[in-house]
C-alpha positions in Angstrom: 22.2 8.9 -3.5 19.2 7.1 -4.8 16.1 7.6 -3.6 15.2 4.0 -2.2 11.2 3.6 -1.9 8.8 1.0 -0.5 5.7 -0.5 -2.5 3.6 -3.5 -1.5 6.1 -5.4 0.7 9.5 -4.3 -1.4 12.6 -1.6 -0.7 13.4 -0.8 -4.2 15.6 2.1 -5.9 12.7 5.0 -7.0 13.5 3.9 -10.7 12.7 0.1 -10.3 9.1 1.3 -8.7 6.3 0.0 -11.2 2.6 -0.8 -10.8 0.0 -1.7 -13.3 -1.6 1.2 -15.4 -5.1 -0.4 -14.5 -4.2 0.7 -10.6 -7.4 2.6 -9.9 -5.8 5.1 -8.0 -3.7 5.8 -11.7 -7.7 5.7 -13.4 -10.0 6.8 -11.1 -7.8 8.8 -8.4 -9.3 6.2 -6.0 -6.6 6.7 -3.3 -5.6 8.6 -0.1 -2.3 9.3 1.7 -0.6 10.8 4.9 2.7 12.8 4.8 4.5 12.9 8.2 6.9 15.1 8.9 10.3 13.8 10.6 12.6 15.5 12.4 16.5 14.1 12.5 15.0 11.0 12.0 11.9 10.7 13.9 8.9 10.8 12.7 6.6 13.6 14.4 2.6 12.4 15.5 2.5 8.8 14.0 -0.7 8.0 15.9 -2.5 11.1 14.6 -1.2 11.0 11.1 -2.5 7.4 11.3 -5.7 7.7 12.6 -6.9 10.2 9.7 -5.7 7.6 6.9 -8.0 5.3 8.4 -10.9 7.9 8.3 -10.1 8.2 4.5 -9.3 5.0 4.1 -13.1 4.6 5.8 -14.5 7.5 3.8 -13.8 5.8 0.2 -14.9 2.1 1.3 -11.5 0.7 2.0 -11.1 -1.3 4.8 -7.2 -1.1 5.3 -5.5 -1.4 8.6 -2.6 0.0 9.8 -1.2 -1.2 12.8 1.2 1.6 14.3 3.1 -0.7 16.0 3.3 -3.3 12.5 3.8 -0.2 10.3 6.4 2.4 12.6 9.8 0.2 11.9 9.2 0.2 7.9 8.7 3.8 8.3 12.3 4.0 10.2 14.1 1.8 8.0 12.8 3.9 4.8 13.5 7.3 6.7 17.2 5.4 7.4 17.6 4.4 3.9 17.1 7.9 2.6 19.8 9.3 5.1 17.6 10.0 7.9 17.4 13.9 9.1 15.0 16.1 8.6 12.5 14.8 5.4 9.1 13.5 5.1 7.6 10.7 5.0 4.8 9.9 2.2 2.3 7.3 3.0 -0.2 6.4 0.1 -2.5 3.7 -0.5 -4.7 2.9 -3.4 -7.8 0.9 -3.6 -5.9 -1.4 -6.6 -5.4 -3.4 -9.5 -8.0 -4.6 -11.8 -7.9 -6.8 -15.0 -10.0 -4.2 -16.8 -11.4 -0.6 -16.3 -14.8 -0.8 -14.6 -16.1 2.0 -12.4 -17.2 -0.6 -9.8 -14.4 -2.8 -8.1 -14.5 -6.5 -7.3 -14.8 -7.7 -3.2 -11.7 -8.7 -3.2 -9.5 -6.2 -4.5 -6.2 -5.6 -2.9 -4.5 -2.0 -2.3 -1.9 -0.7 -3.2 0.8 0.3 -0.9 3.6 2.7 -1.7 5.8 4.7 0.7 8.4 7.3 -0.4 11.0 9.8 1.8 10.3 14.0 0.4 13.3 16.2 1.4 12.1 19.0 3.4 13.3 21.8 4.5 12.3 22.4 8.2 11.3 25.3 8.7 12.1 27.7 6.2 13.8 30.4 7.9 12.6 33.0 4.8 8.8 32.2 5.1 9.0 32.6 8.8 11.1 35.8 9.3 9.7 37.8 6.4 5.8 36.0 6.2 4.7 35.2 2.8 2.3 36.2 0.0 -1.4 34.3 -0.7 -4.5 35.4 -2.4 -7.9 34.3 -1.9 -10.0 32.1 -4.4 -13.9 30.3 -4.8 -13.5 27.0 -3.2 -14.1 24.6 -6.4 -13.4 21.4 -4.7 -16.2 18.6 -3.9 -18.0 18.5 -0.5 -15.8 15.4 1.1 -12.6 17.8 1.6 -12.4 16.3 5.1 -10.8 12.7 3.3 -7.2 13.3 2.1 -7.5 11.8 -1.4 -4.6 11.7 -4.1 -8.1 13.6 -6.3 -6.4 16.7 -6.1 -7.2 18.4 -9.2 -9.5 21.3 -7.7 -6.5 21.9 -5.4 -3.7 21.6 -7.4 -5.6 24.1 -10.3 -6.1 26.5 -7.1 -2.3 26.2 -6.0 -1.4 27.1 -9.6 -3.5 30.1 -9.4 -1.8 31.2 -6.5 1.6 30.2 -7.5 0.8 32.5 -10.6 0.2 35.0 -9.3 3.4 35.1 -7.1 1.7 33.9 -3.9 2.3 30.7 -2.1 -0.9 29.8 -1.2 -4.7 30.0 -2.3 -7.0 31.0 0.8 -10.3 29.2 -0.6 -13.6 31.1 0.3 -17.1 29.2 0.3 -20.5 30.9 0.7 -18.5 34.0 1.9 -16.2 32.2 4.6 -12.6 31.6 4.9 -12.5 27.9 5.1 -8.3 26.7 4.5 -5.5 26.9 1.8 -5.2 24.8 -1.2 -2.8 22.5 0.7 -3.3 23.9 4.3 -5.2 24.8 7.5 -5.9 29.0 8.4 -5.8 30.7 11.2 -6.5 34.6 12.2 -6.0 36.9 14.9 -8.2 39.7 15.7 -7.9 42.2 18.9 -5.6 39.3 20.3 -8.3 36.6 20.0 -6.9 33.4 17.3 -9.4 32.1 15.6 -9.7 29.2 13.0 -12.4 27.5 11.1 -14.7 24.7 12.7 -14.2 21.1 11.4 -16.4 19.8 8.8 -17.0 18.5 5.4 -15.9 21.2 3.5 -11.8 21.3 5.2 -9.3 18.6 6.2 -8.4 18.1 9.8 -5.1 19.8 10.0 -2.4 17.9 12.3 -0.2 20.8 12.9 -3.8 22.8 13.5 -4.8 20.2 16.2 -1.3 21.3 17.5 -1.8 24.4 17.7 -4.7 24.4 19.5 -3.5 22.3 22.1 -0.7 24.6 22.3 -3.4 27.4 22.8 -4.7 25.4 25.7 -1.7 24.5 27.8 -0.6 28.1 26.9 -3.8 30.1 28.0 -4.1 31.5 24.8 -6.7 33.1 23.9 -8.8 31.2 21.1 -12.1 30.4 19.1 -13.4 28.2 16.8 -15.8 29.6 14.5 -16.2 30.5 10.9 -13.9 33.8 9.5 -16.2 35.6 7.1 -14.1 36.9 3.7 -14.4 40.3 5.3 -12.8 39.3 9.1 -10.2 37.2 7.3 -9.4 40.7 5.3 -9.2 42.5 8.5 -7.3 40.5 10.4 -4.9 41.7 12.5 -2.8 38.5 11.8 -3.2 35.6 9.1 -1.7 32.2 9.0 -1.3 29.0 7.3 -0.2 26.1 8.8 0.5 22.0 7.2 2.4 19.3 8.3 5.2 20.4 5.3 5.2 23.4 6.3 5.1 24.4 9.8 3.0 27.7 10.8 3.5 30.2 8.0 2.4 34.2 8.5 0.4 35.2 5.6 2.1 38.7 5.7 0.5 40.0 1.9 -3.0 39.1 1.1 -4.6 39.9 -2.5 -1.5 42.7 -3.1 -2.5 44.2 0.8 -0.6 44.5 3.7 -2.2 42.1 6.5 -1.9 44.1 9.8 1.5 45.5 9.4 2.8 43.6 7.0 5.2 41.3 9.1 4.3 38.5 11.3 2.2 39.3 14.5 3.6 39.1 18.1 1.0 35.7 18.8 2.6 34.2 15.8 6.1 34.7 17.3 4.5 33.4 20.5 2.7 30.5 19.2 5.9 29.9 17.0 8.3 29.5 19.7 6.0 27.1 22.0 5.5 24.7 18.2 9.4 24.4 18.2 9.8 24.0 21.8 7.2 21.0 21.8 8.9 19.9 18.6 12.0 19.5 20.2 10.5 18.0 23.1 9.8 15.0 20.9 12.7 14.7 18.9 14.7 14.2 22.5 12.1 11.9 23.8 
């Protein structure tokens, strides 16, 4: 089946898809974009997936709007168009097209909108059951890593390292603290106590992370939300990684070592089973 897409207004077939090659998200990586998950068919925290494209969108000095109500049924007849299920749904939005190359942009610009369906492959019963490999890396990336830009060099040179090496994710470490993956959000546990980073510049507010935590809460879980030195994230009894893509994944091999005993932890089994259960709860809803 053909993958059918949606840019500026359009359905298309992936193939007929074209924009101008002075679209300064193609010369200047001037863009940002949201990739929501959706399970048989539905697409999983709309609102929440929204509301951080309009903090990028506000961090780079756009001023697009998406109205959730407006946007939701082009995001249902694309997801029905690519044969529903379980996929995900990529939102970007670039600032435009000029008539030249010019570092500064003209008032009036108008964005770029293109939408397309990813397969996916939720979850994926290997990662989960055996836990995965990473390795830990110098964060290289600028100081704005809380906007979810399409300039993704610094991470996608990171992700190769990892990928290199065998692993399937890069934890980044900056000024001797654990901070998140190349492409996702951390957590540890230590002495039965999760902890993840705090918010900030330097890391992207995680969906699935905000999730979790809320999990932690209805849950009693134990919790804390403080930094993870390179030595406590080395120690940890239990490490994580966690995206929208991706689900929670157990870090269960870290730089060639063993992380606690080497297969996921007993509050990653808990805090697994409560994610599916809410996931569930909302795809019956």
């Amino acid at each position: 089946m053909t993958k059918t897409v949606y840019l500026n207004g359009e359905f298309l077939p992936i193939n007929e898809a074209k924009i101008s090659v002075l679209d300064r998200g193609f010369l200047f990586g001037e863009g940002v974009y949201e990739a929501i998950p959706v399970y048989n068919g539905k697409l999983f925290r709309t609102t929440e997936h929204l509301n951080r494209l309009h903090k990028s969108l506000e961090g780079i000095a756009m001023s697009v709007k998406f109205d959730e109500a407006h946007w939701t049924p082009i995001f249902e007849q694309l997801i029905e168009k690519n044969g529903g299920g379980n996929q995900a749904l990529y939102l970007q939005v670039t600032r435009g097209t000029m008539e030249s190359r010019n570092h500064s942009w003209d008032i009036d610009i108008q964005p770029n909108i293109f939408l397309m369906s990813l397969a996916s492959k939720y979850p994926d019963p290997d990662a989960q059951e055996l836990g995965v490999k990473a390795i830990t890396l110098d964060d290289i990336r600028w100081k704005f890593c809380n906007l979810k830009t399409t300039s993704l060099l610094a991470n996608t040179l990171l992700h190769q390292q990892a990928t290199d090496k065998d692993a399937v994710e890069a934890i980044l470490i900056r000024d001797g603290n654990a901070i998140e993956g190349s492409a996702s959000n951390i957590f540890i546990v230590k002495d039965e106590m999760l902890i993840t980073p705090p918010e900030g510049n330097h890391m992207l507010s995680g969906i699935t992370r905000e999730v979790i935590l809320e999990l932690c809460q209805k849950y009693k879980i134990l919790y804390r939300v403080t930094h993870i030195t390179e030595d406590e994230l080395h120690s940890a009894d239990e490490v994580w990684i966690c995206a929208s893509t991706k689900e929670i994944v157990p870090i269960t091999t870290l730089n060639q070592h063993a992380v606690g005993k080497g297969v996921p932890g007993p509050l990653w089994h808990t805090v697994i089973k409560h994610f599916k259960e809410y996931r569930q709860s909302l795809m019956q809803g």
